[in-house]
Every structure is written in C-alpha cells, then in structure tokens.
C-alpha positions in Angstrom: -238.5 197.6 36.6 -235.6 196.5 34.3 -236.6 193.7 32.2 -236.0 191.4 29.2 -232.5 190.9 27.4 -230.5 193.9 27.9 -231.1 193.4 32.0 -229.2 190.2 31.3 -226.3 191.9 28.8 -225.7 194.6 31.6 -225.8 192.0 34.6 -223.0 189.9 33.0 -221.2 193.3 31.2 -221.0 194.7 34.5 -219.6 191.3 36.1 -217.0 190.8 33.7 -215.9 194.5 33.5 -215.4 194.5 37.5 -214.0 190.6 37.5 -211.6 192.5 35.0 -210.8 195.4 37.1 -209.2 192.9 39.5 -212.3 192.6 41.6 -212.7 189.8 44.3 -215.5 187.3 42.5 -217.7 187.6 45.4 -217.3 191.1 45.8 -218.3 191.6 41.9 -221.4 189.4 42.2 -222.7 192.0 45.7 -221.8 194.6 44.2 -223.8 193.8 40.8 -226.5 192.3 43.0 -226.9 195.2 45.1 -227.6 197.5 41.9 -229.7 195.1 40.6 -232.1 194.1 43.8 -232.5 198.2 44.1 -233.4 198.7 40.5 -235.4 195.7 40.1 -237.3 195.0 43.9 -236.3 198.6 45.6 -235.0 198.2 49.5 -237.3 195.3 50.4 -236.1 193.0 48.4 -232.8 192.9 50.2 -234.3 190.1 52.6 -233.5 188.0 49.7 -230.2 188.1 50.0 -230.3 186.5 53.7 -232.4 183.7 52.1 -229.7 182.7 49.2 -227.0 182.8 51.5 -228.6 180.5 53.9 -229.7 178.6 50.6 -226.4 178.2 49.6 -224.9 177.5 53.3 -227.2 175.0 54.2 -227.1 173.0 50.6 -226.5 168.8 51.8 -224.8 168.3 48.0 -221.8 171.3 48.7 -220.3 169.1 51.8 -218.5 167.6 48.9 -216.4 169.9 48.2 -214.2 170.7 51.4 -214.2 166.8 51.6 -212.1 166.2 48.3 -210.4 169.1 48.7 -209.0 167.7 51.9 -208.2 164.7 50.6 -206.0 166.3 48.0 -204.7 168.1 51.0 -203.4 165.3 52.9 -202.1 163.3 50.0 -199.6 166.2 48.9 -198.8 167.6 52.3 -198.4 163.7 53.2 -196.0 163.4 50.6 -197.3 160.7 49.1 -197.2 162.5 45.8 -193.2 162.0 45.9 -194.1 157.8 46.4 -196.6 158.0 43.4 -194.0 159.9 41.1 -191.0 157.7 41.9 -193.7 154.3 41.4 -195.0 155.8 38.1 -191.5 156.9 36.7 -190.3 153.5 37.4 -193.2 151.5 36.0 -193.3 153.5 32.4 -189.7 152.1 31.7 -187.6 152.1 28.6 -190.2 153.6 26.1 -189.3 156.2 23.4 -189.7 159.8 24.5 -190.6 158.1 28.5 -190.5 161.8 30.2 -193.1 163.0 28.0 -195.3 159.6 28.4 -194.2 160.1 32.6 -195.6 164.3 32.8 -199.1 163.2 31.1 -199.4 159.9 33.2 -198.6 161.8 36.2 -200.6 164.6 35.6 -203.8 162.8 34.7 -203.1 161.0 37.9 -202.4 164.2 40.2 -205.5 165.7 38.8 -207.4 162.6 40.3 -206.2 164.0 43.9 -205.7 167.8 42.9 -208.9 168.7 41.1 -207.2 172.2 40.2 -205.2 172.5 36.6 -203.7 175.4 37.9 -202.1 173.6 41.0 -201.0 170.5 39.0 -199.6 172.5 36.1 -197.4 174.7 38.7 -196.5 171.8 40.4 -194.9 169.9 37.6 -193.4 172.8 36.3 -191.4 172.8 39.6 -190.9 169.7 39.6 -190.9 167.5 36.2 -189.8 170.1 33.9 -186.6 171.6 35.0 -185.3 167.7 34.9 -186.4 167.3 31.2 -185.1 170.3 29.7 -181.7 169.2 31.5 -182.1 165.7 30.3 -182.3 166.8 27.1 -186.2 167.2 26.4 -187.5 169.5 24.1 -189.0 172.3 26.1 -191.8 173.4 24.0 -193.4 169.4 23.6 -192.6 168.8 27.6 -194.2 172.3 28.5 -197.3 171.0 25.9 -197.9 167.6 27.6 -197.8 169.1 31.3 -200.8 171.7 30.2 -202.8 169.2 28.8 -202.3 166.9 31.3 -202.9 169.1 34.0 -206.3 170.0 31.9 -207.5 166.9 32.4 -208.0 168.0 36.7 -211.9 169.3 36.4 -212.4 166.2 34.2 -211.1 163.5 36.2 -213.3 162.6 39.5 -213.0 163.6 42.4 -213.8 167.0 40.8 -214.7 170.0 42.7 -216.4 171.7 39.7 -218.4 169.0 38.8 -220.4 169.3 42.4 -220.4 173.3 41.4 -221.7 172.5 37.7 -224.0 169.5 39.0 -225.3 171.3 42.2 -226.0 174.5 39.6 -227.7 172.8 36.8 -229.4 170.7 39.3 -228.0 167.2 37.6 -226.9 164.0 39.4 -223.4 164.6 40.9 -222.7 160.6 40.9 -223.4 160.8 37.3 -221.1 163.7 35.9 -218.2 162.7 38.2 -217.9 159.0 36.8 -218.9 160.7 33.0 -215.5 162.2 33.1 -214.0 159.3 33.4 -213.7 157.7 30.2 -213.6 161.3 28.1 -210.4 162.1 30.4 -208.9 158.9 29.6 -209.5 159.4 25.6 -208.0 163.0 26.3 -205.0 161.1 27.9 -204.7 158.8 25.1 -204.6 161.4 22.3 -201.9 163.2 23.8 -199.7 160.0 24.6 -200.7 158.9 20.7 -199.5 162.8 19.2 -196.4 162.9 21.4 -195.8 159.1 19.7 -196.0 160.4 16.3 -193.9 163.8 16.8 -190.9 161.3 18.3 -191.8 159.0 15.0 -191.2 162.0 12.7 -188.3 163.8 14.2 -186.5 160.8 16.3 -184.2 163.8 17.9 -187.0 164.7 20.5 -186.2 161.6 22.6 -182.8 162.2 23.6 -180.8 158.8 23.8 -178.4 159.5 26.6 -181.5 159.6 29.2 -180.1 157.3 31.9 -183.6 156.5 33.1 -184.4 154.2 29.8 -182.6 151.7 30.9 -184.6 148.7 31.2 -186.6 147.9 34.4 -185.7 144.9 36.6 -188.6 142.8 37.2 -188.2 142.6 41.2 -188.1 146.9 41.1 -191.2 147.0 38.6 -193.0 145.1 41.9 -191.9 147.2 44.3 -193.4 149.9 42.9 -196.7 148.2 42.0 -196.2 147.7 45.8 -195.8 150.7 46.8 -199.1 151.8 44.7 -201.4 149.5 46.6 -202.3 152.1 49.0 -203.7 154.4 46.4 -205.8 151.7 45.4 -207.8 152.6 49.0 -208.7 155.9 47.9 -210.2 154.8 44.1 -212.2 152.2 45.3 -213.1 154.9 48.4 -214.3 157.4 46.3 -214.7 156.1 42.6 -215.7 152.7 43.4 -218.5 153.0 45.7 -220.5 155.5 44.1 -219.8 152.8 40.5 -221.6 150.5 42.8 -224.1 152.4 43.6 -224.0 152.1 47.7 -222.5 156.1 48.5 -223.5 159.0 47.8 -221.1 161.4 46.7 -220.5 163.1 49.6 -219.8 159.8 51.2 -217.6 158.8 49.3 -215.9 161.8 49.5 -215.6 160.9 53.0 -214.5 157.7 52.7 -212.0 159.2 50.3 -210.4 161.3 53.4 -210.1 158.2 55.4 -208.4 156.7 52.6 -206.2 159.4 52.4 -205.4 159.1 56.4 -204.8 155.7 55.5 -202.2 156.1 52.5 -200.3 159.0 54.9 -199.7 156.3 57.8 -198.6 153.6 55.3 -195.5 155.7 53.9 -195.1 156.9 57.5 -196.2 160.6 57.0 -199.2 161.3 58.8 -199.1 163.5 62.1 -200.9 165.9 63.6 -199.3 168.7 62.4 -199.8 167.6 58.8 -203.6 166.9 59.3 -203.9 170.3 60.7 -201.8 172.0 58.3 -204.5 170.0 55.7 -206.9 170.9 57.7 -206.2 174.7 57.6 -205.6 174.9 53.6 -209.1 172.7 52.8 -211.4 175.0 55.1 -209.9 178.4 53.5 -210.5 177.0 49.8 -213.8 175.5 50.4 -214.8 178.7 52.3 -213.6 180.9 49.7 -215.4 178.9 47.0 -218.8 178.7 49.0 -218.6 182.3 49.5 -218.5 182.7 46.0 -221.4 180.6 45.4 -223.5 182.5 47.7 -222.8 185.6 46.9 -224.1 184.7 43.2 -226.9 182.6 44.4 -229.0 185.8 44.1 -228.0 186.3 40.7 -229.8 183.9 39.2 -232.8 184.6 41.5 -232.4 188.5 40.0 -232.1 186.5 36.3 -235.6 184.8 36.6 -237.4 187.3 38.5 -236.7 190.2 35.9 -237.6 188.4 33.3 -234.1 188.4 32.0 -233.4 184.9 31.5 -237.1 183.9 29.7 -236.5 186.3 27.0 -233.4 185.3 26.1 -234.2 182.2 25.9 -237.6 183.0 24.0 -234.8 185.2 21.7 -232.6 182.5 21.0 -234.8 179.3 20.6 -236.6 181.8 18.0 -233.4 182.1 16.1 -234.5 178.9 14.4 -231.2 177.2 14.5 -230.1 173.8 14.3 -229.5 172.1 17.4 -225.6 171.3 16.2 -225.1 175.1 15.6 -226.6 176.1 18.7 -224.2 173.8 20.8 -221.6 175.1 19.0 -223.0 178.9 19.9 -223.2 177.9 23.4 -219.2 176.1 23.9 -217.5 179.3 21.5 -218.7 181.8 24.1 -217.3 180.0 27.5 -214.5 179.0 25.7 -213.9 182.7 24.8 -214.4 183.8 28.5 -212.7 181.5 30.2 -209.5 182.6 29.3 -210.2 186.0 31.0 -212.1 185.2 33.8 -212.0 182.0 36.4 -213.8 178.8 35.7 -215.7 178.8 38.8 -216.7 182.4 38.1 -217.9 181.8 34.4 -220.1 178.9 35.4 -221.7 180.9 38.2 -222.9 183.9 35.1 -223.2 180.9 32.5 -225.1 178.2 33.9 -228.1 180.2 35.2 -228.5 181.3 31.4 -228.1 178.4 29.8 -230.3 175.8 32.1 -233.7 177.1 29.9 -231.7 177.0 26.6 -230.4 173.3 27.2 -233.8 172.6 28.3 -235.4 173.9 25.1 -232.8 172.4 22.5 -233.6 168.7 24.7 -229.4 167.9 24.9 -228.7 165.6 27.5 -227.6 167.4 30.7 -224.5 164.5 31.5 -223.0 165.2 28.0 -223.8 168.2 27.4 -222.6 169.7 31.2 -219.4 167.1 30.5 -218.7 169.0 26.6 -218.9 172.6 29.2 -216.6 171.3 31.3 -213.9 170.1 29.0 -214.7 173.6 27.0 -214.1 175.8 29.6 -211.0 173.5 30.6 -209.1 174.3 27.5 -210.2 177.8 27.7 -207.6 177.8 30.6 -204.4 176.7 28.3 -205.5 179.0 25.1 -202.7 181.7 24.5 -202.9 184.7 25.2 -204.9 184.6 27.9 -205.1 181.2 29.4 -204.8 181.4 33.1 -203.3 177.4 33.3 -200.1 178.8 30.6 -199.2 181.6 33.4 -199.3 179.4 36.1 -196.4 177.0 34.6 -194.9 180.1 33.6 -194.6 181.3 37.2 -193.3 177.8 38.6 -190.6 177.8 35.5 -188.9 181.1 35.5 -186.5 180.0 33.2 -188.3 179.9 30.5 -190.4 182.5 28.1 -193.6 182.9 27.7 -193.7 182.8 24.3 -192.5 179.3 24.2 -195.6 178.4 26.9 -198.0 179.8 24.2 -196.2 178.1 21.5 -196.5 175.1 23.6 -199.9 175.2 23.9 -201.3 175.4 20.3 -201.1 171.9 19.3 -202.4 170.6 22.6 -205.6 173.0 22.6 -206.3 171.3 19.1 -206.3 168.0 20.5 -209.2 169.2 23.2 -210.8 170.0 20.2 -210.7 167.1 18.7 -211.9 165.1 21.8 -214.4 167.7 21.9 -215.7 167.2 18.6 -215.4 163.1 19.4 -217.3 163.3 22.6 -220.2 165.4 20.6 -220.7 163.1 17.6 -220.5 160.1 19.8 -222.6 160.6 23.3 -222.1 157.3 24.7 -218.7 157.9 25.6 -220.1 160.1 27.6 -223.3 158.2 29.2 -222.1 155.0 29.3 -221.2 154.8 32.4 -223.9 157.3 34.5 -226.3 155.1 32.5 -225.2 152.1 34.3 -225.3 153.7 38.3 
C-alpha cells in the first residue's frame, strides 16, 4: 500500500504532467485514479468509483450551477447585453479617460451574468477594444482594465466557482457568494482610482477628440436608467433574496432564470429558439463541469484513505510556522499553478489538501476560501502563462501579445494589493455572510 507524502506529490505530479500533455481534466483525474485505486485497494476497490459518481451526481447544492449558467445564457443570447452596454456607456458621461472607466464598469457588471473571465475578457476584446484603440485609447491601459475587469467574474455572485469551492470545502454557499461582493467592488474601485492617476500624470491617455464626452442630456441619462430597471429583477432575484435570508442559493438561482426570461421579453428578445439555444449551451457546460467533479470525487477519497493527506498535514503544521507565512505558503502555490492549469481543475487537486491544513492553522473558511479565489483569479491574467491574457489575445488579432503581457503587469499588482487589504483586514470579507 502507497502511503504518506510522496502518494500525495505523485497523485498531483501525475495530474499536472497529463493536464499538461493536453489531457481532458476528467480524463486526467480516471486515469490517475485508476493507478491509484489498483495500487492502493487492488480490483475491489473499483466499486468506489460508482459510489463518488453517484455522490457527486446526486449532490442537492451542484443544481446551482446549470441554473446560473443559464441565466448568463439567456441574458447574452437575449441580447440584453447590447441594452446594458449602450445604458452604461451613456450613464458614465463626460469623465476624463470615460472608455477606460466604461470596460471596468462593464466588465464588473458582465461578470455578475457571465461568471467566466475568460468569456468576458474575449467578449470585450471583440467588442470594447477595437473602438478604443480607434478612438484614440491607449492600447496597453485599455487591454489592462478589460483583464482586471473581467477578473473580477469568479468574485462577483452569481459565481459558478464559488458553489465548486463552497460545495468542496464544505462552507455555506450563501455565505462566500455575498463575501465577494464587497472585495470585488474594492477591486473595482482600485482599478478605476489607478487608471485616474495614470490620466492625472500623463493627460495624453484621454484623447480629447472622443465624441462620446460630450455631456449627457438629462432626459437621455433617464432613459437609460430606464432601460436598466429590468436588470434590477435579476439582483434582487438572485442577490437579494439570499441577503434576506428567505432562498437558498439554488433558489435563487432559479429565481434568477425567471428573471432573466423576464428581462428577455421586456427588450422584446425572448423566443423559443433563443431559450433552446440557452438551453443547449447551459446543459453542455454544466455537464462538462459536473463530469469533472465526479471524476475527481474519488481523488480525495484515494487522498484520505492512503494516508496521504494526514501526513502532509502532520508535515506541514510541524514546520512550526507562523500562521501569516503559512497563508502566504498556501496562496504562492495556486497562484503559481493557475496560470498553467484551469481554475476549476486546480481547486479539484488543491482543496482536498488544504481543508486539514486550514483546519489546523483555525483561518476562517469565508475569508480564507474568498483570498483562494481572488488568488487563483489573478493567476489567470499573470504573463506568461495566464490563460485570461490569451483569451483577449484571440478575440483581438490585431494586436501582440507582448503588449497583453505588458498590459497586465500593473493590473496583477493591484490584485495584490487587494489581496494583501482583504488579509490584514477580515471584515471586508465577513461582513456581510456575518449578517445572513
């Protein structure tokens, strides 16, 4: 029988080299647990994998996840998106520098219905981008606030890997999905507040023949206030009820869809072909990403029984370590991974190691599960390997990829900075799960 530490080192090596390879996730974590049930139970214990699947299938707390992600579905295939962009770029008005201000605004806000910083960053470098450069923008700061902005998707409820972290580390879903709330508006606020400063030192990156500064008429600043009502329905759907305390996530995720149906027949956009083209795109993501969880259900079950996952965590709490330096320990090595390896992949190896660790070291799960998520988010727009920077690369094939990297460096110090505010000061964090 294979146990203790290196069981552990050769489970994830042997992840991370096939992950690497260009392996299908779910196919890595068979094929790992496969080797592993044979080494460690012999033939018999392949009954086990039957019982996580069914586990895993049968989980109440995962019907969340096809329900936002079909609400995302109908708002952008409803085109509602276009209503929101056109409300939001009229409402931001004749500030300095406004198409910077307009890609972070409206990518904190399409991460509130996207939930992927992938999708939101190749969306808006479509989009948003090609128009700024034209206008005048300069590329490498209008690239910068699309990443970040687009970053702020797994923060920002409705979240889809909040329900996988929450359902994981076995911590209240309601709680980490309204905890996001107020670091991802912080986030927002320092990149609005270094964009300010770079126009303040070198005026020329707010070009002053933008025709779109012109100021804003009072009657078209309520028309599109208007024309925003409708999104109201889904925040108070989904955000709102479980602030109140009388929905369950999953409910509200519910009521979020309805909300959604809602918005699409206000701007005269839903049919049936659109909710079964939404329809179609939700149920083969949620099925790809419950296949996933499945297939590395057993993983952790292999962790614990071999013994793995105790003496590691026997190991490291007998470092002797502070618990400031051990929090830092545990963030530098997602960080690290995630820009090689998918987010939803990396907390499917991660979190089953780390649930003893955090228990031993007594960190609050909500922050510290909240400080993992934003970790592994920047992880995603840190050059070279960053799968976010790529994905704007692909959508703007005009542009070099050395100027997305360059791009990037000054926003993945701001995450940092958040980072290192949410650490020192919890209750940004707690505030509001404290009060559900």
């Amino acid at each position: 029988m294979i146990e203790g530490i290196p069981a552990v080192l050769a489970g994830v090596g042997l992840l991370l080299l096939f992950m690497a390879a260009g392996m299908p996730v779910f196919v890595a974590f068979l094929t790992v647990n496969m080797g592993a049930t044979l080494l460690v139970l012999g033939p018999a214990g392949f009954g086990m994998f039957s019982g996580s699947f069914y586990e895993t299938a049968t989980n109440s707390t995962l019907v969340t996840i096809p329900l936002f992600i079909l609400m995302g579905e109908l708002l952008f295939r409803s085109r509602a998106v276009d209503v929101l962009f056109q409300s939001i770029d009229t409402l931001i008005g004749r500030v300095p520098g406004r198409q910077y201000v307009l890609s972070i605004v409206l990518a904190t806000v399409f991460s509130t219905l996207s939930g992927a910083a992938m999708g939101v960053a190749a969306m808006l470098g479509r989009s948003l981008l090609p128009g700024m450069i034209a206008r005048g923008y300069d590329a490498r700061l209008s690239v910068g606030t699309i990443l970040a902005g687009a970053s702020l998707a797994p923060l920002i409820p409705p979240s889809v890997l909040v329900i996988i972290i929450g359902t994981l580390a076995g911590v209240s879903i309601a709680g980490l999905l309204i905890a996001g709330i107020i670091p991802g508006l912080i986030l927002a606020g320092l990149f609005t507040t270094y964009v300010f400063l770079r126009i303040w030192r070198n005026p020329s990156l707010a070009p002053q023949n933008d025709e779109a500064t012109r100021r804003v008429e009072f009657k078209d600043a309520l028309i599109a206030v208007a024309r925003l009502l409708p999104f109201t329905i889904i925040i108070v759907s989904v955000m709102g009820l479980i602030l109140a305390g009388v929905a369950t996530p999953t409910e509200a995720g519910a009521m979020g869809v309805l909300g959604a149906l809602m918005t699409a027949a206000i701007y005269r956009n839903l049919s049936v072909k659109m909710v079964l083209e939404s329809l179609g795109g939700s149920v083969k993501i949620s099925a790809m990403i419950l296949i996933i969880m499945a297939s590395s259900k057993l993983f952790s079950q292999l962790l614990a029984f071999s013994g793995g996952a105790s003496a590691l965590t026997a190991w490291i709490v007998g470092l002797d370590v502070s618990p400031w330096l051990m929090l830092v320990l545990l963030m530098v090595l997602p960080f690290i991974l995630c820009m090689f390896i998918d987010q939803i992949a990396l907390m499917l190896i991660v979190i089953p190691i780390y649930l003893p660790i955090i228990d031993s070291f007594g960190y609050d799960p909500i922050w510290f599960w909240l400080l993992f998520l934003v970790n592994i988010t920047v992880g995603g727009i840190t050059p070279p390997f960053g799968y976010t920077l790529f994905a704007l690369k692909s959508a703007w094939s005009e542009g070099s990829l050395s100027t997305v990297f360059a791009a990037a460096w000054p926003f993945v110090a701001l995450f940092i900075l958040g980072m290192i505010i949410l650490a020192v000061a919890p209750g940004l964090t707690t505030y509001l799960p404290s009060k559900l």
